[in-house]
Each structure stands twice: as C-alpha cells, then as structure tokens.
C-alpha positions in Angstrom: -35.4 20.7 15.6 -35.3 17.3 17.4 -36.7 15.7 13.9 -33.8 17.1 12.5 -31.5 16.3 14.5 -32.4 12.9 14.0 -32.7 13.1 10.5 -29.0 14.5 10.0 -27.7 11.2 13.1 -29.6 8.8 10.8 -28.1 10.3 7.6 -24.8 10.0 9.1 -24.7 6.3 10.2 -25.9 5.6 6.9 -23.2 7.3 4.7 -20.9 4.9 6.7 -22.6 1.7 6.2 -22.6 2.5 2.2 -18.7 3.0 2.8 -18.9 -0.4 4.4 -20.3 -2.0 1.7 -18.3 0.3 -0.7 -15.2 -1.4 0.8 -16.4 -4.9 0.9 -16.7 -4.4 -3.0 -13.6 -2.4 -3.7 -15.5 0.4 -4.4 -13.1 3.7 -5.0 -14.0 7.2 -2.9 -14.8 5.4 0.2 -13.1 8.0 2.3 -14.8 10.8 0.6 -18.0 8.9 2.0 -16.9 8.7 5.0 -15.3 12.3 5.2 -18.9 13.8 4.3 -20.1 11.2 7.1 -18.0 13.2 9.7 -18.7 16.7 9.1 -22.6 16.0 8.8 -22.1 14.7 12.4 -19.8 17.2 13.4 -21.5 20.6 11.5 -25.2 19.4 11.1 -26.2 16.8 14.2 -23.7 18.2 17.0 -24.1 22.0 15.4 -28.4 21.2 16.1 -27.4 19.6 19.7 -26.0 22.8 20.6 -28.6 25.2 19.5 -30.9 22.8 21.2 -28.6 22.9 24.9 -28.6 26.9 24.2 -32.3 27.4 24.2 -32.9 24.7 26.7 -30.9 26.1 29.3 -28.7 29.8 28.1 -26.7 29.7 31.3 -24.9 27.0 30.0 -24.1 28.4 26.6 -19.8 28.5 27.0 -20.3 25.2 28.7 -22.0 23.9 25.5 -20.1 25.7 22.8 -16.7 24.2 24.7 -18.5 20.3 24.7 -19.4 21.1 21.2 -15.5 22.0 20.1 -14.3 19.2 22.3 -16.8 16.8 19.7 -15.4 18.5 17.0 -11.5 17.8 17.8 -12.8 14.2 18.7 -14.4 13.3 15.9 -11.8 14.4 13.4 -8.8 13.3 15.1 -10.4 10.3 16.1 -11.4 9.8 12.1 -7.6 10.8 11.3 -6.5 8.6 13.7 -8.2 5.2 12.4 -7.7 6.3 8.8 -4.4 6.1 9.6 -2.3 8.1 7.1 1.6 7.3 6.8 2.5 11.0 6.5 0.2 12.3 9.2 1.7 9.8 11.8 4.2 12.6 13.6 0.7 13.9 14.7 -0.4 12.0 17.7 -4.4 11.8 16.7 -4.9 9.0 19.2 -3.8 10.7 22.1 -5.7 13.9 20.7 -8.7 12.0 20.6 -8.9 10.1 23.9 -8.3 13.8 25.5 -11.0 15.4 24.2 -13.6 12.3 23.8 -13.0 12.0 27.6 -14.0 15.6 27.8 -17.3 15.1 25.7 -17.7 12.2 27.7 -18.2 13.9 31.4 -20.2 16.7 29.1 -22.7 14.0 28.1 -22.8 12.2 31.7 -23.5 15.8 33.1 -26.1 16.7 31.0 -27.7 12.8 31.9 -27.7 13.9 35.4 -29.5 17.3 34.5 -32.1 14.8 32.8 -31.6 17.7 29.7 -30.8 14.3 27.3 -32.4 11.4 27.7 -30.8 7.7 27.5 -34.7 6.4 26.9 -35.6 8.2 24.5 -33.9 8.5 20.6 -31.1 11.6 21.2 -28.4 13.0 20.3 -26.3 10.4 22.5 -27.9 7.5 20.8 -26.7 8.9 17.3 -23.4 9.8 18.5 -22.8 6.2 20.3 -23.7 4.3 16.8 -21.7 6.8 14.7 -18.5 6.3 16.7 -19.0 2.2 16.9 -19.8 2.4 13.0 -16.8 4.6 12.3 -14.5 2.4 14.4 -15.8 -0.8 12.3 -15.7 0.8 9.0 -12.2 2.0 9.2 -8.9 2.4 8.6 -9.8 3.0 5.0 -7.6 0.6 2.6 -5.0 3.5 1.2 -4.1 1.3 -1.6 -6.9 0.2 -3.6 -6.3 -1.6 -6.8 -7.5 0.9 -10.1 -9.6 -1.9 -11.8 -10.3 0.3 -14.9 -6.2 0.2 -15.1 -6.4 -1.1 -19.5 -3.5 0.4 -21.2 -3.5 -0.3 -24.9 -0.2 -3.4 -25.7 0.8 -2.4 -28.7 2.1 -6.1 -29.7 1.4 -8.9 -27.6 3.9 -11.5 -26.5 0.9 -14.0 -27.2 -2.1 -14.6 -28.6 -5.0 -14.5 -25.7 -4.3 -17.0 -22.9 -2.0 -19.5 -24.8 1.2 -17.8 -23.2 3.9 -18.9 -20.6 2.3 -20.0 -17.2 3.9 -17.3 -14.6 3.1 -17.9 -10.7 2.2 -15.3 -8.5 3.4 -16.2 -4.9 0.7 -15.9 -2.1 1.6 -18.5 0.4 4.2 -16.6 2.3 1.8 -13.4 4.0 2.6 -11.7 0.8 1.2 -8.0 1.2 1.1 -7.8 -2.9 -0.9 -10.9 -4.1 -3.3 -11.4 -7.2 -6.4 -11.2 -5.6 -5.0 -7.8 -4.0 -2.8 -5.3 -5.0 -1.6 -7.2 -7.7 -4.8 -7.6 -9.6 -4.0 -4.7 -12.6 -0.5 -6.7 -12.9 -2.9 -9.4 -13.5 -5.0 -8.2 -16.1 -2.3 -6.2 -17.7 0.2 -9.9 -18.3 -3.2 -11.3 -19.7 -3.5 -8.9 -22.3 0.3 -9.7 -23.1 -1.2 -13.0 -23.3 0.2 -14.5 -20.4 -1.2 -17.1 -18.0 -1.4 -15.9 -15.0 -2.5 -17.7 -12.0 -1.6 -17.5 -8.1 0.3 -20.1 -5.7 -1.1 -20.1 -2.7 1.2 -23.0 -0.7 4.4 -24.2 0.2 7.4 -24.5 -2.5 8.0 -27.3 -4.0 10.2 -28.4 -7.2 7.2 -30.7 -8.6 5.0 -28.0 -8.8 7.7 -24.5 -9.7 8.3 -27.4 -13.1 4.8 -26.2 -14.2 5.4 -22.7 -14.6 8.3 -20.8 -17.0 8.2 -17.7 -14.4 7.7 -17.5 -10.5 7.2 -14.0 -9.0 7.3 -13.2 -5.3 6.2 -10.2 -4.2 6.9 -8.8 -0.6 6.6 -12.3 1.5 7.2 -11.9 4.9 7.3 -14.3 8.0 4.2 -15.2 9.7 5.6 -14.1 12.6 6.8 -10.6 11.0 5.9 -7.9 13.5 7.5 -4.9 11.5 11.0 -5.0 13.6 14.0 -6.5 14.2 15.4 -9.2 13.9 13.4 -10.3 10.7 12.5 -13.5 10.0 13.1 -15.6 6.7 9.6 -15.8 4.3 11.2 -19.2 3.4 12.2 -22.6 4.9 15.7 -23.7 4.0 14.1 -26.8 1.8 12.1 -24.0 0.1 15.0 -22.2 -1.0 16.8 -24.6 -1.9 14.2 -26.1 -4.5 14.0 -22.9 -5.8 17.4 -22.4 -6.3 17.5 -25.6 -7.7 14.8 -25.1 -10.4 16.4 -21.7 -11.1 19.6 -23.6 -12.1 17.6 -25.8 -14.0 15.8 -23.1 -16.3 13.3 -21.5 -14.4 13.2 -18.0 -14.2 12.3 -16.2 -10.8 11.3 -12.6 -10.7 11.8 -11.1 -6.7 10.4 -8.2 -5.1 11.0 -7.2 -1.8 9.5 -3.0 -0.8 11.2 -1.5 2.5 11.9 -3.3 6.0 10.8 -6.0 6.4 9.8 -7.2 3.7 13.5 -6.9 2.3 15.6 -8.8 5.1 12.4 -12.0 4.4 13.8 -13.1 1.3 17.6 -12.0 2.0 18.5 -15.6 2.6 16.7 -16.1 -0.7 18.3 -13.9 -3.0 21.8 -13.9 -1.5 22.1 -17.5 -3.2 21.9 -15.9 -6.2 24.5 -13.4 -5.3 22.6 -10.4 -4.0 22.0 -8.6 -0.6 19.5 -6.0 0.5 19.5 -3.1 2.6 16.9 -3.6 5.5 15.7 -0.3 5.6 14.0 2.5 3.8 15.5 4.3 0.5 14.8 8.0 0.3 15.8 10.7 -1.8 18.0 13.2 0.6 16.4 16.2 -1.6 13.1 15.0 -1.1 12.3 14.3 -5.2 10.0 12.3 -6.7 12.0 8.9 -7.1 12.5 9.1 -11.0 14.9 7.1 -12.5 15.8 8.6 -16.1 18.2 7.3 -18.9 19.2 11.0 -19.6 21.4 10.9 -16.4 22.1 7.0 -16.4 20.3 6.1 -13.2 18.3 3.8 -15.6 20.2 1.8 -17.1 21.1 1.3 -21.1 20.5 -2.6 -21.3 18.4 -5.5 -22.6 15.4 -5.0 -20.5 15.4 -1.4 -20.7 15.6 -1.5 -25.4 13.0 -4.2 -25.1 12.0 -6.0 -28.3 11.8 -2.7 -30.6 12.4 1.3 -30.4 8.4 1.4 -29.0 9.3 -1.0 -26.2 12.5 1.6 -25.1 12.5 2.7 -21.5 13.0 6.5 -20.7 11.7 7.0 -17.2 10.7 5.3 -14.2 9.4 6.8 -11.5 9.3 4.2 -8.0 7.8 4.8 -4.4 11.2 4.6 -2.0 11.5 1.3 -1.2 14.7 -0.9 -0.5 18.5 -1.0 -2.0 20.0 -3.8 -2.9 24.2 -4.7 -3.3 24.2 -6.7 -7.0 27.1 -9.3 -7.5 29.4 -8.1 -10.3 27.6 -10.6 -13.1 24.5 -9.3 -12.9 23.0 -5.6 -14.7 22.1 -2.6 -13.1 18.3 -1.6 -14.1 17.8 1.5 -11.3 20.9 3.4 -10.2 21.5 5.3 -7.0 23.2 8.0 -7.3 24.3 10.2 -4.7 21.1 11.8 -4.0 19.6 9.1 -2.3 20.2 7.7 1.5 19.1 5.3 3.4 17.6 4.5 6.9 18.0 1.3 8.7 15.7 1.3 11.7 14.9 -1.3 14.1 11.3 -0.9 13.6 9.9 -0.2 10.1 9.1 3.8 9.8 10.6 4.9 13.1 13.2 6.8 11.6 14.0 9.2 15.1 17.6 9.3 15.6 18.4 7.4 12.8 22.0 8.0 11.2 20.9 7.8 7.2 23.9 6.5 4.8 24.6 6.8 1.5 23.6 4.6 -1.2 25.1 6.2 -4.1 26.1 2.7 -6.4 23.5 0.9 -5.1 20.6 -0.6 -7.2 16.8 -0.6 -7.2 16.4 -3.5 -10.0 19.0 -5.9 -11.6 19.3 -9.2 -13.6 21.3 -12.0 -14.2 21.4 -15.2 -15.8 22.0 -18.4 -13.1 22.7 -21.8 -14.4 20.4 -22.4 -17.1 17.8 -19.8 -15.6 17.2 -16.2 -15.0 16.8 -13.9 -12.2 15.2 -10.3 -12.0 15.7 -8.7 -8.1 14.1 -5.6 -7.4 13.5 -3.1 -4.3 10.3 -1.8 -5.0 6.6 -3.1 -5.1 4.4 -0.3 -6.1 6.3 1.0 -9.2 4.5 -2.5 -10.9 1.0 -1.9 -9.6 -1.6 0.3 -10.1 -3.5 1.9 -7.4 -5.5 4.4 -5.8 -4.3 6.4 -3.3 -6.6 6.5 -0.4 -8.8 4.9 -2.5 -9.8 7.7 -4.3 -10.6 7.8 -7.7 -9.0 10.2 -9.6 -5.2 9.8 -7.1 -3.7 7.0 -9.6 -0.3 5.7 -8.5 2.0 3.3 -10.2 1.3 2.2 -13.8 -1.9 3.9 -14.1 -0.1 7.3 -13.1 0.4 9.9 -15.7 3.5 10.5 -13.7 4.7 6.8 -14.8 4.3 6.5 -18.3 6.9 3.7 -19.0 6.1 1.7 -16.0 4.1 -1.1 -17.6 6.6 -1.2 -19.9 9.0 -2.3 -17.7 6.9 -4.9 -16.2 6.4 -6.9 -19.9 10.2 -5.9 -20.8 11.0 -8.0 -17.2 8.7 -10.9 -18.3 9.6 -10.9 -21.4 13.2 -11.1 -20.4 12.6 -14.2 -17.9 10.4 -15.8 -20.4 13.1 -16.0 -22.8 11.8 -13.3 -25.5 14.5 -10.9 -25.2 
C-alpha cells in the first residue's frame, strides 16, 4: 500500500509540472491537467492515507475519516480559489481553505507526535507538501488563452500577402490585449487580409504614428492602475496630443477600451475626438447573451456594417459586457443599447454590492467618425475581436472563433477596412 501511495503522490506532482510546461507553451486543457491532478491526490493518495491510518490504528477511524474530508474541502477550494474564476468569486474559497487546511494541519502534526507518519522517511506528508507548493506555482490557470488554430477562410483579401497598410498594435501602455497575447488570432486573421501587422511597444510619438495608415489601442491602462478609483490616464498629455494631431492629419486610430478601468484610461483620449465613456460595467438587465442584431436595430444599418459587398453584410454580433460610451452627434452608431441593458459604476472594478445600476438605453458599444482628414473607430468591448479559450480549454471557443459569433471577424476587417480608406 505504501508503494502505492507513493506511486499515485508522484503521479500527481507530475500531472502539474506537465501543466507547467503546458502553460509556458500555451498549450490548451491545462486545467483539465490540473483538475485530474487534484482528485488523484484527493481520491487515490489521501483515499490510500486513510485506509492506511484505519488499519494502523482503528480507534482513530472518525478522527481519520474527518482529516480526510477536511483534505478534501482543502484541496478543492484551495484549487478553486487560485484558479480564480470571475463567476465563482461570491464564494469565499480562500477563507474556506485556510479553515480546513488549518484543520489538516493539527491532523498531520498529531499524527507526527504519535510517530504513525514519519517526516524522515518518503510519506504521505512529503507528497502532500510538494503538491500544494506545485499547485500554488502552477496556478491561477490563464482563463483566456489565445485559440491559435483560429483560420477562418477570407473570402477576398484587402491585399495580396504582406504588401498591405502597416496597422500598429499598441503595447507600451500595460495593455491587457497586445499581439503577443490575446491579440495574436487578430494578428493572424489582418495578415490573411493582407495586412502588416506589427506591435508598438514605446511611447507615442508623431515621427513614428507617420509610418503606419492605422493605430489600434487596445485596453491601456496606467501603470499605476490598481482596479479602482480614481483612474489614471494610459497617456501623457504630449502623447495625446500627437495623436490627435496625426489623426487630423490623416491617420486613422481604432480605440478599445473593455469595462473599468480600462475605459476611464483613455477617456482623456477619446473625449478630444468628441466621445465619453461610462466607467463601469455594461450588463444586460435580463441576463441575455449580449447580441447585437440588425433585425431590431441595435446594430446599426451603415458603412461598416454593408461592407464592401452583400458577403461582407453584418447581421449579428454577439460582445462580452464591457463599457458604454456617449458618441457626439457627427459620428455613427455601430452597437445600440437599448433599454435592456444597465450599467454599474463601481469604485472598484467587479464589486458591484450596493450598486444603484442606470440605464443605458441610447448609449453605444462601437461608433465612427471622420476627424480632420482622418478617421476614428471607438469601441467598448475587447473580446468580441479576439478569439479565445475559455479556461483554456479546447473545445470553450469565445469571440471570433465562436460558433455563437459568426459575423465577428467580419466586423473586425469591415473596421480596418473603413480606417484604411477601402470603404
């Protein structure tokens, strides 16, 4: 039984170093890895443990069957806890888990003193003590892993391969989307438009926005962002104002900013240009998916939305909550609130508790305008123009590669398409 039992630690430890390498690679399924990591330990090594304290010493049998469901609420809270799921945090898993590893701790230290486990000698505790340290290292688990086998077929390119307009990907403002990142299907997905695509990872300045036709910024934040308020500009005043400049000038700019606080870090930004966001969260009050459908006008009838021809028309789009922004009067509604959806503004992002929501209805998720000689597109909402894995998992697309979003990607070229002067 002990060979076992130290078979089934060892097997254990190991499934979460392959998940640590699985992550340094951006390998999908990780958690599932892991997952099969925790009930090994939990139903294999700490189920032989117990049968092992029962025959050892059958006095002590509830004593050993309580440690052994204390381990068991430790070991999955504590994995729930560092995985760290959004829609699992009104569940306090950390406190749940110092409880009950407390409790498994005087269990173990007892049983040292009764010299029944041995600190010497490979046991049970030794397992148990690596497992936990590896589990803490290997996690949280990225819940947003790029889908790198994202190809959807582009029916008619913008430009032949790699000779198109050079378009900028922002990633020297603590952007949470950049190319390297979440952003790398946007990537490959502009390439096969023909596109150049490349990322700029420093400080802006007018010499170097006059290389590219299109600059995209996706959720920048402060450096010193902590999630609440106040919210700190993503730019410098020089910064903004070269980019306004070059805007006027004929650049086109294509801005994203997702939910508090990524929205409020580039409101000094895109208020020159006439627009204001909502520093908050946008929800539907009936709990829907977040589909935006031409049937009912919350998308839009306009030029990015027709596209080039009838196979480039927009019916759907479904986003991921995100922000709401107030559009000035010259620029064109892409996503329409209606009067299903509200919106929070907390003072910390997600912490919705006593919270009095408002109503949005007239708002927009996406607009455009022309400034100057340039172009602007504004939108609330990151995820809706990547495509992902959802807990890393495999087969839980979200975004483009979604079923549930099969116009998506089609929005994304229509956007570019429009800022590069096509449409």
């Amino acid at each position: 039984m002990k060979k076992k039992l130290n078979i089934l630690g060892l097997i254990s430890s190991i499934l979460i170093i392959i998940a640590m390498i699985m992550a340094i690679y951006g390998t999908p399924n990780q958690l599932i890895v892991m997952a099969v990591a925790v009930l090994i330990m939990i139903f294999g090594t700490s189920t032989l443990f117990l049968i092992q304290q029962n025959k050892l010493k059958p006095s002590t049998k509830w004593l050993n069957i309580l440690a052994y469901f204390s381990l068991f609420i430790f070991l999955l809270s504590y994995y729930l806890y560092l995985v760290n799921f959004p829609m699992l945090g009104f569940i306090p898993f950390g406190i749940i888990s110092l409880i009950s590893g407390v409790l498994i701790s005087l269990y173990l230290f007892y049983e040292l003193l009764k010299k029944r486990i041995s600190i010497t000698k490979l046991s049970f505790i030794h397992h148990l003590i690596l497992f936990i340290i590896l589990l803490y290292i290997a996690l949280p688990v990225n819940n947003q892993l790029t889908d790198k086998n994202y190809n959807p077929n582009i029916e008619n390119p913008a430009y032949k391969e790699n000779i198109g307009s050079l378009i900028y990907f922002d990633a020297g403002h603590n952007n949470f989307h950049i190319l390297d990142g979440r952003l790398y299907s946007t990537r490959h997905l502009l390439e096969q438009d023909g596109y150049r695509v490349l990322s700029y990872n420093q400080k802006i300045q007018k010499d170097s926005l006059a290389k590219c036709k299109i600059f995209a910024i996706f959720n920048a934040r402060n450096k010193d962002e902590n999630d609440s308020l106040p919210t700190k500009s993503a730019f410098t005043q020089k910064e903004i104002s070269d980019i306004v400049e070059w805007v006027e000038n004929g650049g086109s700019l294509f801005l994203v900013a997702d939910h508090m606080p990524y929205a409020w870090a580039i409101n000094n930004l895109v208020s020159k240009f006439g627009f204001k966001y909502e520093n908050g969260h946008a929800e539907h009050d009936v709990n829907k998916a977040d589909y935006f459908f031409r049937s009912n006008n919350t998308l839009g009838d306009n030029a990015i939305t027709n596209g080039r021809n009838s196979s480039e028309n927009i019916d759907s789009i479904l986003t991921f909550r995100g922000s709401a922004i107030k559009i000035p009067q010259d620029a064109t509604s892409i996503l329409n609130f209606d009067s299903t959806w509200i919106n929070f503004n907390p003072d910390v992002a997600w912490k919705y508790k006593g919270i009095e929501p408002f109503s949005i209805n007239g708002y927009s998720q996406g607009a455009y305008k022309k400034f100057g000689k340039g172009r602007v597109v504004v939108f609330g909402e990151a995820m809706m123009f990547t495509a992902q894995l959802g807990g890393g998992l495999s087969f839980a697309k979200i975004g483009m590669s979604s079923n549930n979003c099969p116009d998506n990607h089609k929005l994304l070229l229509n956007i570019i398409h429009w800022l590069d002067g096509l449409i």
